[in-house]
C-alpha positions as MATLAB code, in Angstrom:
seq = 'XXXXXXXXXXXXXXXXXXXXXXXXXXXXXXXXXXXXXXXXXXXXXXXXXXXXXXXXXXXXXXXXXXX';
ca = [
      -0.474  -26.811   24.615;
      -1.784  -28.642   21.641;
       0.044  -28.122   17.990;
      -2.892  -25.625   17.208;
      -2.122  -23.430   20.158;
       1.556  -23.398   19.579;
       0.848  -22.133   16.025;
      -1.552  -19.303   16.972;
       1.309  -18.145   20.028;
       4.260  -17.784   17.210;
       2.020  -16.221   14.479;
       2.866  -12.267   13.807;
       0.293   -9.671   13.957;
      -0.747   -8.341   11.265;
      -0.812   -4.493   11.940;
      -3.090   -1.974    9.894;
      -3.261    1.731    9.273;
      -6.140    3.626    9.772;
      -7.355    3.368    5.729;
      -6.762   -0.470    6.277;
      -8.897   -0.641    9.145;
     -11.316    1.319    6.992;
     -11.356   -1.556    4.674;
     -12.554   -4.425    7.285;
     -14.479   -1.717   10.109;
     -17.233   -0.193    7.952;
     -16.488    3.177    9.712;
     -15.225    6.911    8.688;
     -12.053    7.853    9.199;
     -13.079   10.759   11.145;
     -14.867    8.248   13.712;
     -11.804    6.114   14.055;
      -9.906    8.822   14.815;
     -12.303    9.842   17.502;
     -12.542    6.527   19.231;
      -8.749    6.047   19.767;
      -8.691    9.482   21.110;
     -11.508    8.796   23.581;
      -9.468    5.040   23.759;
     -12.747    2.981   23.040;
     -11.140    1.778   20.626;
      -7.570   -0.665   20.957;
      -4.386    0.666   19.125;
      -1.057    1.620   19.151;
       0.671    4.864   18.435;
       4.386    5.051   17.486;
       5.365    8.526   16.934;
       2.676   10.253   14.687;
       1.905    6.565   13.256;
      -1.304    5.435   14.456;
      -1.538    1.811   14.311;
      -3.897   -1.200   14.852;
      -3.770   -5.218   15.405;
      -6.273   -6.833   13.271;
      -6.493   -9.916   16.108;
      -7.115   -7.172   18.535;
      -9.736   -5.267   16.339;
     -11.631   -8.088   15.646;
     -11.501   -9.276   19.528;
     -12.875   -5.840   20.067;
     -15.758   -6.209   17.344;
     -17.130   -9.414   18.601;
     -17.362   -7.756   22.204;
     -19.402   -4.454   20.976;
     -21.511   -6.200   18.585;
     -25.663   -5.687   19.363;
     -27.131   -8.610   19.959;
];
């Protein structure tokens, strides 16, 4: 593993709330609400707290994006 790749495994997630997500995912709230409850869509729920991983949303972006 290269310096580069040593940096990227140590680096925290940064974790965002649904109006965060909002904010870089141009969709309604009532959409991304519906896609983690039909799980097309990766996140993490801690109690009531619904929660995502920007790395993981924009992993997820760049595999549903339209040609």
């Amino acid at each position: 593993m290269d310096h580069l790749e040593n940096a990227e495994v140590l680096r925290k997630p940064r974790w965002l709330n649904v109006n965060q997500l909002m904010e870089i995912v141009p969709l309604k709230k009532s959409r991304i609400y519906y896609l983690t409850h039909v799980e097309a869509i990766p996140h993490h729920k801690i109690g009531q707290t619904l929660l995502f991983r920007e790395d993981e949303i924009l992993e997820w972006m760049e595999r549903n994006k339209v040609a």
